[in-house]
Backbone as CSV, one residue per row, in Angstrom:
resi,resn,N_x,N_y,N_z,CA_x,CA_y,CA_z,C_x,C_y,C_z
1,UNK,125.647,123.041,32.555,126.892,122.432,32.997,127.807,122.239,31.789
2,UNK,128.972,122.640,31.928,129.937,122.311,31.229,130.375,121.117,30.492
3,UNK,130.457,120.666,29.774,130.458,119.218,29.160,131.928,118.854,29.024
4,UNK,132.891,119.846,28.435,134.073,119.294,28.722,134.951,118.866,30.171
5,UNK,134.350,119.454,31.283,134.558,119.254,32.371,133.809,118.003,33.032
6,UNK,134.723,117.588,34.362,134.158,116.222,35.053,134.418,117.064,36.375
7,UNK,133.978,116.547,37.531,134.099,116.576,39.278,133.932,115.575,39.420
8,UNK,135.414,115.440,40.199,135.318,113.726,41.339,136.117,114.593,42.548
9,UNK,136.078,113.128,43.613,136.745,113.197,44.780,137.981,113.737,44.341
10,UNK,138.875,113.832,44.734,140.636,114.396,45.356,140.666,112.832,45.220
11,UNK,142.349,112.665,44.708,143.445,112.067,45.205,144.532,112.415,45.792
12,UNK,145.270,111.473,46.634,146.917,112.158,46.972,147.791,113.009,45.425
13,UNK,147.040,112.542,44.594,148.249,112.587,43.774,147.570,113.924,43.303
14,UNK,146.472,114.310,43.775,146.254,115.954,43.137,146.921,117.044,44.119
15,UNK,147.247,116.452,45.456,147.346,117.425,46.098,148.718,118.786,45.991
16,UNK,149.762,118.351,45.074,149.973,119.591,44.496,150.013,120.503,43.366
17,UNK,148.897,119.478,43.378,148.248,120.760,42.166,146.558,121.851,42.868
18,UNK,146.410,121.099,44.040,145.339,121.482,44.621,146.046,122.735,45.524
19,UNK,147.487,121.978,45.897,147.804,123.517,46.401,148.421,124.688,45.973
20,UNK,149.248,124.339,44.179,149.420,125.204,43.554,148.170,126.336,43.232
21,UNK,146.598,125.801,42.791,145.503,126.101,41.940,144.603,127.026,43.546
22,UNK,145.085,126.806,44.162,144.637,127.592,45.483,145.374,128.859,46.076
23,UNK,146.489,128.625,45.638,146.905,129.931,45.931,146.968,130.531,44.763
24,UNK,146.801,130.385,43.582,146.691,131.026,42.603,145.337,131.352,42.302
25,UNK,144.479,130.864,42.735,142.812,131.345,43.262,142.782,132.844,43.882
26,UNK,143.572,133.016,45.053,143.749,134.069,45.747,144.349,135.040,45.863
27,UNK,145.561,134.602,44.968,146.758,135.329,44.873,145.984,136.715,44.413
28,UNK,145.187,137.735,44.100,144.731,138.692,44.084,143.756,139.135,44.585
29,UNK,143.498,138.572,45.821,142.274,138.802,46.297,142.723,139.534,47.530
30,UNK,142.074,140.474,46.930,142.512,141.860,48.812,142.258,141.046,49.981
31,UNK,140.924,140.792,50.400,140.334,140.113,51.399,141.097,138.849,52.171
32,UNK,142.000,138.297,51.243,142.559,136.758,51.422,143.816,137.362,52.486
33,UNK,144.311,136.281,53.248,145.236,136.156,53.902,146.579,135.214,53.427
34,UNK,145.842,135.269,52.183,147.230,134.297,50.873,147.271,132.468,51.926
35,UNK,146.683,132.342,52.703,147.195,131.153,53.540,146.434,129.757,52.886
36,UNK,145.144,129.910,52.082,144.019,129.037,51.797,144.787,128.039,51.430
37,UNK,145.502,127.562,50.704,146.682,126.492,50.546,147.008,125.637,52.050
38,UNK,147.676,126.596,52.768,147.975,125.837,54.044,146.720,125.106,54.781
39,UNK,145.240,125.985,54.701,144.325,125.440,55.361,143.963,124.492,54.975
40,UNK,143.794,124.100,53.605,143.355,122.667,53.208,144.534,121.448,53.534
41,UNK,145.694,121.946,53.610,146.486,120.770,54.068,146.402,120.301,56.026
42,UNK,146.186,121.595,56.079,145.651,121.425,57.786,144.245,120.599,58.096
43,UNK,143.724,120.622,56.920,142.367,120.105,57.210,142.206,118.947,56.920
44,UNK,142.662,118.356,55.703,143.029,117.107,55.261,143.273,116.350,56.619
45,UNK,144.209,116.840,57.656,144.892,116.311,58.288,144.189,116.226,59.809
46,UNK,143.379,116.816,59.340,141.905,116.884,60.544,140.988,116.071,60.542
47,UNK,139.692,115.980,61.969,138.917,115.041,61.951,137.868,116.010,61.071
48,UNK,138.433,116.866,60.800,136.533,117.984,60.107,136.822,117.479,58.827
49,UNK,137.949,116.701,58.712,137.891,116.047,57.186,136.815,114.950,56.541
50,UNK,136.775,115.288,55.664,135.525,114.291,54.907,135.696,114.332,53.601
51,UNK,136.506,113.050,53.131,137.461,112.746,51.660,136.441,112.784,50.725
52,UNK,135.154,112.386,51.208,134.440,112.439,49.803,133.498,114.080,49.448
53,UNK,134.031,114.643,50.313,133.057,116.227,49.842,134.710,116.755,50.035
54,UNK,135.731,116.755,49.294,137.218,117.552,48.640,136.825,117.136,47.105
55,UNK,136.622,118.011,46.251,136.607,118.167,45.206,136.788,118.211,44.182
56,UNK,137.483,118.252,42.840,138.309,118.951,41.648,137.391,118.912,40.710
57,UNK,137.377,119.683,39.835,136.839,119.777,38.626,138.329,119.668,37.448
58,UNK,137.701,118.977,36.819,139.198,118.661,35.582,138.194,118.668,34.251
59,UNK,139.380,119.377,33.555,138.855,119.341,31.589,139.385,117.926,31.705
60,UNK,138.570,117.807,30.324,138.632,116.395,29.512,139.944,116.076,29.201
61,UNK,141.139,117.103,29.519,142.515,116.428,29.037,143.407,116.398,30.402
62,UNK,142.646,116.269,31.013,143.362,115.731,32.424,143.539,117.111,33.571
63,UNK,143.610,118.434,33.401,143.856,119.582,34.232,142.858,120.059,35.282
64,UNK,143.098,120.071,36.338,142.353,120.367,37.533,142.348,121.896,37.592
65,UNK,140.926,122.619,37.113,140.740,123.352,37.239,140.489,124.619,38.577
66,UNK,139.643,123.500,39.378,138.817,123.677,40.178,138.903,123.001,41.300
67,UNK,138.540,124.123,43.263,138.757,122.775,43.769,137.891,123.288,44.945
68,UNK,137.060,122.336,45.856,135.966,123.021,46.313,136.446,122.016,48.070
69,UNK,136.559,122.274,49.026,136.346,121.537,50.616,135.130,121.562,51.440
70,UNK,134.710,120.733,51.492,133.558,120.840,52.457,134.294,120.812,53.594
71,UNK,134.348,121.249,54.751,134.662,120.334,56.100,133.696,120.217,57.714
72,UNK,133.693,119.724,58.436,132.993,119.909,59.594,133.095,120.519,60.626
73,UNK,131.937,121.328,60.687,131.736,122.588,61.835,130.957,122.438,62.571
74,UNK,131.152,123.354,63.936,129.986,122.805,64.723,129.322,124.367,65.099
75,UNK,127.634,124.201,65.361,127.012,125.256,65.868,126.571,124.880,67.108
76,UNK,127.792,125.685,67.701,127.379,125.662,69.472,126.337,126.756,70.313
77,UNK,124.881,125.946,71.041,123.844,126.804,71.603,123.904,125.955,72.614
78,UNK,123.019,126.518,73.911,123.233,126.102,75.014,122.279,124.242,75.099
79,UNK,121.596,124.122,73.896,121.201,122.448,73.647,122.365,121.775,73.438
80,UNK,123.675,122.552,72.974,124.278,121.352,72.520,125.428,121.819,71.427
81,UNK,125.885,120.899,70.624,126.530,121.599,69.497,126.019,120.583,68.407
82,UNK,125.507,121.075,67.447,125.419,120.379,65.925,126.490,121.064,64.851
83,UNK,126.803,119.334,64.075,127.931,119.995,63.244,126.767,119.801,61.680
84,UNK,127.358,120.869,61.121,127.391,120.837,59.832,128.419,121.319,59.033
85,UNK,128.401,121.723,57.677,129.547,121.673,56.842,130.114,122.980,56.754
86,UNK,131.284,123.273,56.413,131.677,124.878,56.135,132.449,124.499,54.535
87,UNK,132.295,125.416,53.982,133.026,125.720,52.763,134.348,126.418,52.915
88,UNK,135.355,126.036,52.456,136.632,126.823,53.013,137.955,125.814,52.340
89,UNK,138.450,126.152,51.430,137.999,127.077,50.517,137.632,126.602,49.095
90,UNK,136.870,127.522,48.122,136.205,127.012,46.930,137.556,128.204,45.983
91,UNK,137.964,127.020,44.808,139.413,127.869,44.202,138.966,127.562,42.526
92,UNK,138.751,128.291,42.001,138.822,128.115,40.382,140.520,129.330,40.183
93,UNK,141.131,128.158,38.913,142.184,128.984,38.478,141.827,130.432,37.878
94,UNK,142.377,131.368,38.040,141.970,132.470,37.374,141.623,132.471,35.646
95,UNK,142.573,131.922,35.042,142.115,132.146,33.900,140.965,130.997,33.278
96,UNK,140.358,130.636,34.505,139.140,129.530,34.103,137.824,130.474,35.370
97,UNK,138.031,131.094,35.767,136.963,131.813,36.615,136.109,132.879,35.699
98,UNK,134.669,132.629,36.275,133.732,133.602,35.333,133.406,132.480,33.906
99,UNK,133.847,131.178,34.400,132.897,130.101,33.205,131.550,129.394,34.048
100,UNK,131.428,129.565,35.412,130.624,128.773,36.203,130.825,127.164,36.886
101,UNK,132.509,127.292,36.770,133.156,126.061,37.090,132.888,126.686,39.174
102,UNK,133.184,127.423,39.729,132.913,127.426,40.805,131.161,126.728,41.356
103,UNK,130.727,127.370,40.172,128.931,126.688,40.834,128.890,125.570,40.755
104,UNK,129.203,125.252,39.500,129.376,123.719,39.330,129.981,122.746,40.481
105,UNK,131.268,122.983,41.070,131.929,122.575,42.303,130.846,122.738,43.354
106,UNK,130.298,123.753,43.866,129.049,123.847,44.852,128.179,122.978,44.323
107,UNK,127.701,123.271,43.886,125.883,122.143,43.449,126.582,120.721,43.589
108,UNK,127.486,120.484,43.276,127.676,119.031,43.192,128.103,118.816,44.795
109,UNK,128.951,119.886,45.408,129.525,119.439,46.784,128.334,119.301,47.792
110,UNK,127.621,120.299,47.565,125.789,120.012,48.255,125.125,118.800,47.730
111,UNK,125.629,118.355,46.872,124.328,117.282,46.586,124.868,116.294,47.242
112,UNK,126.215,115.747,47.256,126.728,114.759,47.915,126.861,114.798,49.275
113,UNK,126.917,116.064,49.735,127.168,116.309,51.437,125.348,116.121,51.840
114,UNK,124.773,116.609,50.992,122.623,115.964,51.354,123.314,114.644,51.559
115,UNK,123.527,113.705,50.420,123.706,112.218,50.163,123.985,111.377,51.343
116,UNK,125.360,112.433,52.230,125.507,111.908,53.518,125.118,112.667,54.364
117,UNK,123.498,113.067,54.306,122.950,113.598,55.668,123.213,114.687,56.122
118,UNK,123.853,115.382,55.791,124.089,116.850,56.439,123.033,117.769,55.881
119,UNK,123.187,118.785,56.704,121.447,119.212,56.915,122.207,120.683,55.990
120,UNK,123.091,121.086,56.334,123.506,122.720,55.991,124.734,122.648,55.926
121,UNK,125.148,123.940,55.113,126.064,124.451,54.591,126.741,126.123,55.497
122,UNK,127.981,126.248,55.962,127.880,127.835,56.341,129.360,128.020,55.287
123,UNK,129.632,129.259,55.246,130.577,129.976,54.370,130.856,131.375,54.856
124,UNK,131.864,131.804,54.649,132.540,133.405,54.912,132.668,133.546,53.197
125,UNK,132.078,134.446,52.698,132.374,134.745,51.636,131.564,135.895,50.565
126,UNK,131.678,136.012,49.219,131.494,137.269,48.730,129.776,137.460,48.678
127,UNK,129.431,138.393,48.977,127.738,138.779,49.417,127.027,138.919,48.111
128,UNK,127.893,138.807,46.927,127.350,139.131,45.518,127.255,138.270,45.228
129,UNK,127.974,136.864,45.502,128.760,135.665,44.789,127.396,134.472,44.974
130,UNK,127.554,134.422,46.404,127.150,132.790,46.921,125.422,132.802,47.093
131,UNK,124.817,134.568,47.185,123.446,133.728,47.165,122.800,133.463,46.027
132,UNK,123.441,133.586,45.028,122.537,132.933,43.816,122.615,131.853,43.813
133,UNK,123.149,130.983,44.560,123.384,129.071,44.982,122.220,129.189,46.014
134,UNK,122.039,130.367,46.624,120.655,130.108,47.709,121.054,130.010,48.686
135,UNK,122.641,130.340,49.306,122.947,131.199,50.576,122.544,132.597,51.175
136,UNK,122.122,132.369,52.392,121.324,133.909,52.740,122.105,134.086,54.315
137,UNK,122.083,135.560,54.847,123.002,135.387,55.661,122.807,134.799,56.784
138,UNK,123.738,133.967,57.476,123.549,132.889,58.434,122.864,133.922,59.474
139,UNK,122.617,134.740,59.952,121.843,135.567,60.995,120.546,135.132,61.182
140,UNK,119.856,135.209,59.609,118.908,134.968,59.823,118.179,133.521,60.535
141,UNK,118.672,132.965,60.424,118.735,131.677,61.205,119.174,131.352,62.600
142,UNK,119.694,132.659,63.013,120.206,132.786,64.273,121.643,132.208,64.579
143,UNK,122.262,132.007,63.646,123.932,131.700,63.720,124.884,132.993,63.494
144,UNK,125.451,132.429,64.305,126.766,133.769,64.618,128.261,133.244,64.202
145,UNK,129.111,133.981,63.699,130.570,132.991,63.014,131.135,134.107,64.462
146,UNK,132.221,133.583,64.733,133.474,133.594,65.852,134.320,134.925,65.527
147,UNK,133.902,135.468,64.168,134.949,137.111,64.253,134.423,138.006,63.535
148,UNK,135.096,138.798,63.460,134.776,140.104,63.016,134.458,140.087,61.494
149,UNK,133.351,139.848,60.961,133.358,139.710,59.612,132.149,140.343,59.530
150,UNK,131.728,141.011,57.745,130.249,141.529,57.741,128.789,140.521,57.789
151,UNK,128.179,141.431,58.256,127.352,140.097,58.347,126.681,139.186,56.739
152,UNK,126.664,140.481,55.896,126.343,139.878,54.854,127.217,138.606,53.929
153,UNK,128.640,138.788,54.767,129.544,137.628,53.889,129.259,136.918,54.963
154,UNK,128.308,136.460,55.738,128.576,134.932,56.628,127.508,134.447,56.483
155,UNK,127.146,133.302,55.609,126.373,132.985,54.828,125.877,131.360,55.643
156,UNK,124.772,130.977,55.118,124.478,129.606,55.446,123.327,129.245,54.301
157,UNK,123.204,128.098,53.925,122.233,127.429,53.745,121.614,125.992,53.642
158,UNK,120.307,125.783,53.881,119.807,124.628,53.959,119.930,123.291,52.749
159,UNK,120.475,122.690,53.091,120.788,121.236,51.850,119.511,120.344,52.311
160,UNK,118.236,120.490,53.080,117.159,119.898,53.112,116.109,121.119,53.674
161,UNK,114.867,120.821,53.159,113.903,121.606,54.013,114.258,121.413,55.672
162,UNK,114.070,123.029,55.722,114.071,123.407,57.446,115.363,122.853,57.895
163,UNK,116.439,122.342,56.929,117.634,121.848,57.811,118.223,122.750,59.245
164,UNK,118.170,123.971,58.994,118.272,125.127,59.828,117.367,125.348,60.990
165,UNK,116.165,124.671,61.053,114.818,125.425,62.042,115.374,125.369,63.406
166,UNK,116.049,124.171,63.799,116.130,124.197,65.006,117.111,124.323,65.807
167,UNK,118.006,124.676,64.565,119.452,124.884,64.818,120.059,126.686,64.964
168,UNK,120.812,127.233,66.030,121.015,128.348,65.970,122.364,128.316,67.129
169,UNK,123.008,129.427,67.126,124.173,129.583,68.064,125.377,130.125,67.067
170,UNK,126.427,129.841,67.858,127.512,130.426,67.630,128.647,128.933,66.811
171,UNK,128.859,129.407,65.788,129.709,128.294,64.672,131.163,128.237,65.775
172,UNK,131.670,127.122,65.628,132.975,126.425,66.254,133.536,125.954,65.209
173,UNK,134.708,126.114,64.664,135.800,125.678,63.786,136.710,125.263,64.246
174,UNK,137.180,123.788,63.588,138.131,123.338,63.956,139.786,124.147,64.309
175,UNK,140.061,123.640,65.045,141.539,124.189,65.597,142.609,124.327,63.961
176,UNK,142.185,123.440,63.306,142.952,123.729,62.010,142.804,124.870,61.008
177,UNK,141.219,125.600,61.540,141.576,126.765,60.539,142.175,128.381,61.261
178,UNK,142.771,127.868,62.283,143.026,128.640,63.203,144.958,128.438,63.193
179,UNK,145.518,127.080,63.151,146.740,127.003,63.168,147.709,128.024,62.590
């Protein structure tokens, strides 16, 4: 872990720099729909919100590098629906990406989202990237995400033993990442 760097919660007063450092996260990313900015303000503003798993990583002289959202999802099977967390979206500034400030933001956003009980983690994202954190693809577990994506970028994993065993179906996302 980085020593000049800290992770805490979000304040109001980061939030435009959380939405400058997010679209400048993406701003070159083929795959992106350039919108990840708007979704975290949509989400904020949602019940899948949960203030204490929103993120930043900041150097020691005050700059928010880094910025990671947990929010709440649900996996709907014919028992029922259980929610757990989705990642959406995890933003290191470009010219701070490739130091391990993104892992850093994960390990810590999992340890605190365990802290409050949540069993798992799901994610849409890069198939090279996220399983060395120990995401494997949500299939295997019998979860399905809502579109057309590969299966290898739709990822899940367990934040407790067997958090997953009994859980399977089709993921439900809030109406906000859809707006």
């Amino acid at each position: 872990m980085r020593n000049d760097l800290s992770i805490r919660e979000e304040k109001s007063k980061d939030f435009p720099f959380i939405r400058s450092l997010t679209e400048q996260a993406f701003l070159n990313v083929p795959e992106s729909d350039h919108t990840e900015h708007l979704l975290v303000e949509r989400l904020r503003q949602s019940e899948a919100y949960i203030p204490e798993l929103s993120l930043v990583a900041e150097t020691n002289t005050g700059k928010i590098v880094g910025h990671i959202l947990l929010s709440k999802v649900g996996i709907v099977s014919e028992e029922g629906t259980t929610t757990v967390l989705s990642v959406a979206p995890l933003s290191v500034l470009p010219e701070f990406q490739r130091q391990g400030i993104g892992g850093m933001l994960l390990r810590e956003a999992h340890r605190r989202a365990a802290l409050l009980s949540y069993k798992a983690v799901l994610l849409l994202g890069h198939k090279d990237y996220y399983p060395r954190f120990g995401y494997r693809k949500a299939s295997s577990y019998g979860i399905r995400f809502p579109f057309n994506a590969p299966d290898e970028c739709c990822m899940a994993i367990e934040l407790e033993p067997d958090g997953l065993k009994e859980i399977h179906g089709l993921v439900h996302y809030p109406n906000a990442f859809f707006e």
